[in-house]
Jmol script that loads the backbone (N, CA, C; Angstrom):
load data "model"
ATOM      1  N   UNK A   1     109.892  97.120 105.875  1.00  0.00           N
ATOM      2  CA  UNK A   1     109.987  98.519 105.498  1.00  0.00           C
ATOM      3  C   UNK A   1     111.246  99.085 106.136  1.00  0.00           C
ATOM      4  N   UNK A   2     111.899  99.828 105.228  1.00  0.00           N
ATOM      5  CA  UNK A   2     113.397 100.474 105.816  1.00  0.00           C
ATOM      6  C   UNK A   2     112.991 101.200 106.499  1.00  0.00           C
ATOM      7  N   UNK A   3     113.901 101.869 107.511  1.00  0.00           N
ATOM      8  CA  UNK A   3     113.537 102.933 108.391  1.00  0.00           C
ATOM      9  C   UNK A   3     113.666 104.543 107.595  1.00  0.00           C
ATOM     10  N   UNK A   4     114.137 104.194 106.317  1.00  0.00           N
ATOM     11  CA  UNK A   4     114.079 105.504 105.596  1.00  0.00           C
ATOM     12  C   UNK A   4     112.456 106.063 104.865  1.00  0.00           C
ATOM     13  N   UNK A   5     111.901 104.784 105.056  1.00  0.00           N
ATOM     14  CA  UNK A   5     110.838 104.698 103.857  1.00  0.00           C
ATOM     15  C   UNK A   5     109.645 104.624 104.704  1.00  0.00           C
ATOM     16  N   UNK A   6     109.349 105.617 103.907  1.00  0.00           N
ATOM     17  CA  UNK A   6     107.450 106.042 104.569  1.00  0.00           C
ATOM     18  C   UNK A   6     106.481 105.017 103.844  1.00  0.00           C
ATOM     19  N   UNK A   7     105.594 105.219 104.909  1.00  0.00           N
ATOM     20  CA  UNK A   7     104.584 103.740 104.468  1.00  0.00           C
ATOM     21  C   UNK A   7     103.843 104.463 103.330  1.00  0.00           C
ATOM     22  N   UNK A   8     103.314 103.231 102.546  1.00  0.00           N
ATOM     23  CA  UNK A   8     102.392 104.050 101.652  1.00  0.00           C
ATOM     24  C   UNK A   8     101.048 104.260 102.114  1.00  0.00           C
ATOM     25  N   UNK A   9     100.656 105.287 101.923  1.00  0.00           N
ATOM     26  CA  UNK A   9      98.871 105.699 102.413  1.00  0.00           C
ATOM     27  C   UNK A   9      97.622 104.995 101.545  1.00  0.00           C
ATOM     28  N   UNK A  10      96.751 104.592 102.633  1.00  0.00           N
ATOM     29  CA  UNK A  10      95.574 104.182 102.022  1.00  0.00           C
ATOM     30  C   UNK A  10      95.294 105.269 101.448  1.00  0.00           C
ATOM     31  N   UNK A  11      94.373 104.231 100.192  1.00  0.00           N
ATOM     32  CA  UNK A  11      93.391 104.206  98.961  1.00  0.00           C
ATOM     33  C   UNK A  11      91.945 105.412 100.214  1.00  0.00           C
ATOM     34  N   UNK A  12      91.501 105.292 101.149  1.00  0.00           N
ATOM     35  CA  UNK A  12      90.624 105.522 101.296  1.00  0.00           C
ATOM     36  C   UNK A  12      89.939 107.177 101.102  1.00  0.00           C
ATOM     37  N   UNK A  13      89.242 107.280 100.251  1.00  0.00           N
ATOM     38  CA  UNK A  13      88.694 108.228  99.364  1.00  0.00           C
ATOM     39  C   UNK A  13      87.339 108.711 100.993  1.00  0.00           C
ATOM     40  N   UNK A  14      86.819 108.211 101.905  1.00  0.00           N
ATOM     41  CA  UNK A  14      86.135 108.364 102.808  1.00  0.00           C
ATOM     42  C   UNK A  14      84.542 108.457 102.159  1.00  0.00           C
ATOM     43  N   UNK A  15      84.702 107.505 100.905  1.00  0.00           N
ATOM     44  CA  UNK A  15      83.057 107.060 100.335  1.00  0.00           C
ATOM     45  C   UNK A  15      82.749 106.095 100.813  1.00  0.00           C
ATOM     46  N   UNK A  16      82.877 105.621 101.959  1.00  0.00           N
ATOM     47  CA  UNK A  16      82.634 103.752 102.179  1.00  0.00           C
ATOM     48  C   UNK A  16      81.550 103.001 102.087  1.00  0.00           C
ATOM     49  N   UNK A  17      81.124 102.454 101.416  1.00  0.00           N
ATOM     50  CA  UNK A  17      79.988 101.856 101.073  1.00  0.00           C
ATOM     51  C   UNK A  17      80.177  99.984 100.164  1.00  0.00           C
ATOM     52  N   UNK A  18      80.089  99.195 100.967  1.00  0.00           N
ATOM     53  CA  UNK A  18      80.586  98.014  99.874  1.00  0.00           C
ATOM     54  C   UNK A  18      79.289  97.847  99.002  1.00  0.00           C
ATOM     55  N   UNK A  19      80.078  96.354  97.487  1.00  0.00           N
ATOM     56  CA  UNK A  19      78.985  96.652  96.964  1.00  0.00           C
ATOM     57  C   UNK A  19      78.439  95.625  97.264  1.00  0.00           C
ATOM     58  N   UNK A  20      77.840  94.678  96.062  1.00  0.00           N
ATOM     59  CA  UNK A  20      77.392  92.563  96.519  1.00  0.00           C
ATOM     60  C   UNK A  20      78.398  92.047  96.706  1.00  0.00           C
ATOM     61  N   UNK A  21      79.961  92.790  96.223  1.00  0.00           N
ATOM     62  CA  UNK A  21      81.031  91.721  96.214  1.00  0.00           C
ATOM     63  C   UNK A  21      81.747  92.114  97.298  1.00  0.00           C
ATOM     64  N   UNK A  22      81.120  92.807  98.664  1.00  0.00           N
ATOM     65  CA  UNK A  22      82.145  92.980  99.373  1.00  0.00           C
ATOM     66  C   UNK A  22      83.517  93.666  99.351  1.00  0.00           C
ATOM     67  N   UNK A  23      83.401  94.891  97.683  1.00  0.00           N
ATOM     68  CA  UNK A  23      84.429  95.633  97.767  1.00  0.00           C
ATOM     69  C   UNK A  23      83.993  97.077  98.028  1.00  0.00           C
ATOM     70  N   UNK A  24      84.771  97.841  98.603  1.00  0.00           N
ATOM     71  CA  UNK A  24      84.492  99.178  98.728  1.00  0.00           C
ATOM     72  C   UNK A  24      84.107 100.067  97.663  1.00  0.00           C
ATOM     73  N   UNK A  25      83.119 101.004  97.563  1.00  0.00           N
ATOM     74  CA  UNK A  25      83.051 101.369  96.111  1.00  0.00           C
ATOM     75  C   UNK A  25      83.778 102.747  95.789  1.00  0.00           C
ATOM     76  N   UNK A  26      84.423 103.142  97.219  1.00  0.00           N
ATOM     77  CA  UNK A  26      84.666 104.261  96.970  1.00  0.00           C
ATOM     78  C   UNK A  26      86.352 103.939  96.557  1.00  0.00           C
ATOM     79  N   UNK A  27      86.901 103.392  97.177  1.00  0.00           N
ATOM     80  CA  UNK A  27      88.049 102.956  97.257  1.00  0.00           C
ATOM     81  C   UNK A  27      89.231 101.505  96.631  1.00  0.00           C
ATOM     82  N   UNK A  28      87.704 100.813  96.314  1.00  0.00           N
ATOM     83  CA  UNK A  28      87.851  99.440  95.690  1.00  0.00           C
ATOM     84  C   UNK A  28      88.863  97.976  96.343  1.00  0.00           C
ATOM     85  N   UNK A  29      88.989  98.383  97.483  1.00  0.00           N
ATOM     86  CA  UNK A  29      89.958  97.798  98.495  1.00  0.00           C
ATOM     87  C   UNK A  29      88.411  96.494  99.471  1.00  0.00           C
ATOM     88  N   UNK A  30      88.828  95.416  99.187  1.00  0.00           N
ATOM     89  CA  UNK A  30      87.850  94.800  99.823  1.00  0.00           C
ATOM     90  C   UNK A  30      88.110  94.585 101.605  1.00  0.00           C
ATOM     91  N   UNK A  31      86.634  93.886 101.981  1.00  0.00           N
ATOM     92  CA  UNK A  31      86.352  94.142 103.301  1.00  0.00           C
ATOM     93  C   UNK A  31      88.194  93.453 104.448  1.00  0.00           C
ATOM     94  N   UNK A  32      88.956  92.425 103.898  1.00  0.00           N
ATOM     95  CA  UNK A  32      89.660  91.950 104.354  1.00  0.00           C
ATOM     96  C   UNK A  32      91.145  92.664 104.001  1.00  0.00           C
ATOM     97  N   UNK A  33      91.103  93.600 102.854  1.00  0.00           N
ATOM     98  CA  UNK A  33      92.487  94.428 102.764  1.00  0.00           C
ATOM     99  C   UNK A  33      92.103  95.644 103.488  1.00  0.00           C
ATOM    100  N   UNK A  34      90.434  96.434 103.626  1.00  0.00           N
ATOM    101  CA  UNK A  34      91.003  97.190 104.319  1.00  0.00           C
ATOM    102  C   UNK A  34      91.134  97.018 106.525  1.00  0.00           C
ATOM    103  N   UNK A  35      90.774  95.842 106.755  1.00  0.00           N
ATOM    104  CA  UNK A  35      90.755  95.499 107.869  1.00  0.00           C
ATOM    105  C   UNK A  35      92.423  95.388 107.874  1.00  0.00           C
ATOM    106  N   UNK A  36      93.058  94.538 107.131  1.00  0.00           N
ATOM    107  CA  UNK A  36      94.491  94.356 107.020  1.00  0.00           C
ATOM    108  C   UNK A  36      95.401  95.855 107.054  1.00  0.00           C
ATOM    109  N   UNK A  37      94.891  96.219 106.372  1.00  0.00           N
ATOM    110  CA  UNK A  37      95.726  97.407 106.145  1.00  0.00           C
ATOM    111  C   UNK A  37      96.854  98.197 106.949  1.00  0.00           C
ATOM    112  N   UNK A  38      96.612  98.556 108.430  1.00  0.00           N
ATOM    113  CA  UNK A  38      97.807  98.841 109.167  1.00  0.00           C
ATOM    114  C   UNK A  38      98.865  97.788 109.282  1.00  0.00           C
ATOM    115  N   UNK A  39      98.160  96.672 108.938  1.00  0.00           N
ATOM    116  CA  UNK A  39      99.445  95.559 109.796  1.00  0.00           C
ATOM    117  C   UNK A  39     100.109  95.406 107.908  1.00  0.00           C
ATOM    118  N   UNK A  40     100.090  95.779 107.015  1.00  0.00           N
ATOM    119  CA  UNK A  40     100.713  95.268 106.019  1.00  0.00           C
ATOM    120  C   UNK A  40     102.145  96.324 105.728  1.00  0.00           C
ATOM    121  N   UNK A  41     102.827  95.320 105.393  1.00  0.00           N
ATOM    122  CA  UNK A  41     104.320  96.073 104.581  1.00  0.00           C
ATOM    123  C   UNK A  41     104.175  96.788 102.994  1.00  0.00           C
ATOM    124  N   UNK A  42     104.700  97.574 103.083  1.00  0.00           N
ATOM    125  CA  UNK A  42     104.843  98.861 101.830  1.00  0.00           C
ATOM    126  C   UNK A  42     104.537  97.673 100.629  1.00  0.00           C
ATOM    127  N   UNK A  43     105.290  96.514 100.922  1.00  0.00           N
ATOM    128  CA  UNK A  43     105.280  96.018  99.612  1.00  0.00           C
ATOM    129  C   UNK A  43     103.831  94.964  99.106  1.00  0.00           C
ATOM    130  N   UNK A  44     102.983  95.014 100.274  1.00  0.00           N
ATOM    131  CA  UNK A  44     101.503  94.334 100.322  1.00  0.00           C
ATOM    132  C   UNK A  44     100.708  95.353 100.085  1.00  0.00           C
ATOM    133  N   UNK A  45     100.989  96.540 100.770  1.00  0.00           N
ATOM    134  CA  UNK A  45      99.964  97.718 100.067  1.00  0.00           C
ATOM    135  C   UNK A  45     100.274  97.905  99.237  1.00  0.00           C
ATOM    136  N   UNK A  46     101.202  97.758  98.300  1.00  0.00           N
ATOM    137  CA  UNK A  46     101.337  98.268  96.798  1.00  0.00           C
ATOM    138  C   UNK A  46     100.460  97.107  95.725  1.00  0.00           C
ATOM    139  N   UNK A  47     101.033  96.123  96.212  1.00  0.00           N
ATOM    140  CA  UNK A  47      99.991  94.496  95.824  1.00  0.00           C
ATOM    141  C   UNK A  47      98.564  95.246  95.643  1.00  0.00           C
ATOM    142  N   UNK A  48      97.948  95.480  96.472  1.00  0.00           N
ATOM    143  CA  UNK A  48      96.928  95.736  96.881  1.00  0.00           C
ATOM    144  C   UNK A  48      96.235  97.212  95.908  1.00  0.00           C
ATOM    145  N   UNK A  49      96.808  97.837  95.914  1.00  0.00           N
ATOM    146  CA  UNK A  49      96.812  98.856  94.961  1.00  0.00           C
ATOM    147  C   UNK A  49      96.738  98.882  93.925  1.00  0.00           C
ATOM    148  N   UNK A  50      97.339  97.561  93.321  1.00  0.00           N
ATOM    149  CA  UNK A  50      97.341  97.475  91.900  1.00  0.00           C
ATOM    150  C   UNK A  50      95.957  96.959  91.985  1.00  0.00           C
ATOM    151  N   UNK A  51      95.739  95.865  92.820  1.00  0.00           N
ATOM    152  CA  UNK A  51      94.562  95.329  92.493  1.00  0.00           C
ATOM    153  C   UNK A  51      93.134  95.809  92.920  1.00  0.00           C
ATOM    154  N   UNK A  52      93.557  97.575  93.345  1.00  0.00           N
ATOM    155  CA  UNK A  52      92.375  98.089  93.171  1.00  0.00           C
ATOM    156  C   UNK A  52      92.245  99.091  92.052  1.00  0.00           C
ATOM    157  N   UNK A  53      93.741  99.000  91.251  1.00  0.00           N
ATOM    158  CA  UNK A  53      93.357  99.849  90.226  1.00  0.00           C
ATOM    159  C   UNK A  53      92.755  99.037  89.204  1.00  0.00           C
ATOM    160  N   UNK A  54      92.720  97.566  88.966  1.00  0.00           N
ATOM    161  CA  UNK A  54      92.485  96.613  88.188  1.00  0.00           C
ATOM    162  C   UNK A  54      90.818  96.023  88.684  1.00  0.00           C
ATOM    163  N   UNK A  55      90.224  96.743  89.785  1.00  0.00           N
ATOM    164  CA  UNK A  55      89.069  96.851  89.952  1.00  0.00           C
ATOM    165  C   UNK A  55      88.371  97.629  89.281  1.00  0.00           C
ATOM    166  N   UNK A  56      88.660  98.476  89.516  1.00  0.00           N
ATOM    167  CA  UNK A  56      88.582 100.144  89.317  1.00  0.00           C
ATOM    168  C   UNK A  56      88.596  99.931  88.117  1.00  0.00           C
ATOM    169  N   UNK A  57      89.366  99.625  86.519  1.00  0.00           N
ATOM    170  CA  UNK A  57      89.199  99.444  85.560  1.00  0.00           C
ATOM    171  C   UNK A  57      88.051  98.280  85.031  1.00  0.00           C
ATOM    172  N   UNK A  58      88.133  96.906  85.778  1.00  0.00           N
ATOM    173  CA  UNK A  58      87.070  96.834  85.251  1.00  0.00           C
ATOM    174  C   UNK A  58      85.634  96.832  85.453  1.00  0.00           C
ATOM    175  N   UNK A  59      85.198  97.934  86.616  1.00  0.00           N
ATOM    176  CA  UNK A  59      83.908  98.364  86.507  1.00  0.00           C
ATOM    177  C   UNK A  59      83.856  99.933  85.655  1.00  0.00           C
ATOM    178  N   UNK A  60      84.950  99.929  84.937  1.00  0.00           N
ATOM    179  CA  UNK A  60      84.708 101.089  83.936  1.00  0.00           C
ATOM    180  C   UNK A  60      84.489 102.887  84.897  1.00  0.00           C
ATOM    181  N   UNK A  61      85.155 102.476  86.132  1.00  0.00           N
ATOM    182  CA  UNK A  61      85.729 103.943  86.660  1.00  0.00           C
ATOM    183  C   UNK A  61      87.264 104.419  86.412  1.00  0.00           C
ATOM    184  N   UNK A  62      87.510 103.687  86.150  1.00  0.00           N
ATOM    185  CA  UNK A  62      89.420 104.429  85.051  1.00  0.00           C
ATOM    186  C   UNK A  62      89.013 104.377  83.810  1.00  0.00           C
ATOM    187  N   UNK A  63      89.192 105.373  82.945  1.00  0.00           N
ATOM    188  CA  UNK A  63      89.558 104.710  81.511  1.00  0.00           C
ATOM    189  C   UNK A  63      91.192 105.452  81.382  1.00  0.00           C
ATOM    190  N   UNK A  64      91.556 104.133  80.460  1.00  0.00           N
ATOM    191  CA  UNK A  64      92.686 104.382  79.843  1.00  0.00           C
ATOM    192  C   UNK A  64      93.130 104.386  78.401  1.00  0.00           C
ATOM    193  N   UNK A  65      93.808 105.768  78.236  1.00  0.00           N
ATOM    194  CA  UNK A  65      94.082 106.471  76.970  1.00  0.00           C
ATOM    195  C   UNK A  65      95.131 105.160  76.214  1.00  0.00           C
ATOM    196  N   UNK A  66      94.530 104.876  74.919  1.00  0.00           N
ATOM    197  CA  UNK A  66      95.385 104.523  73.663  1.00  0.00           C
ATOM    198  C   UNK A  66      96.881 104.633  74.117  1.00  0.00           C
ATOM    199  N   UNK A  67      97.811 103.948  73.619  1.00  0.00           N
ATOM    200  CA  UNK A  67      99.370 104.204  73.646  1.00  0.00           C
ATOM    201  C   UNK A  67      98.965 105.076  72.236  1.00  0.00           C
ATOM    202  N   UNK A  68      99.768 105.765  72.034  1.00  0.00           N
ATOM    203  CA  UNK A  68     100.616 106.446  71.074  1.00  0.00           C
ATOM    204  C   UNK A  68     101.421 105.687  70.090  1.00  0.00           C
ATOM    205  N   UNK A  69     100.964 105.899  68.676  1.00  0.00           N
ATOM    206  CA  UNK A  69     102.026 104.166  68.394  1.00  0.00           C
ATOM    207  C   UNK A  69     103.321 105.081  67.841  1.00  0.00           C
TER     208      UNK A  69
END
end "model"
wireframe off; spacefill off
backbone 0.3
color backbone group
């Protein structure tokens, strides 16, 4: 991380509750990213982000709008 560049902020929504799979339900960040979490670089929390928005979609808490054709 540059010294210009602010870290990115946890996902944590302060619902914490995991589910059977050991992911957060409030936040969708599992038990080992959010233990990780201070020690990771901007560019692992972003990793990480995606792959809680790609949680998050598929237990059907995002939906996403049609493109426009």
């Amino acid at each position: 991380m540059s010294a210009s560049e602010r870290p990115v902020p946890s996902p944590c929504v302060s619902i914490c509750a995991l589910d059977d799979d050991d992911i957060c339900t409030g936040c969708q960040r599992s038990v080992a990213e959010i233990t990780r979490w201070s020690r990771m670089d901007n560019e692992e929390r972003r990793s990480v982000l995606a792959l809680c928005h790609e949680r998050a979609k598929a237990r059907g808490l995002v939906w996403m709008l049609p493109a426009k054709p």
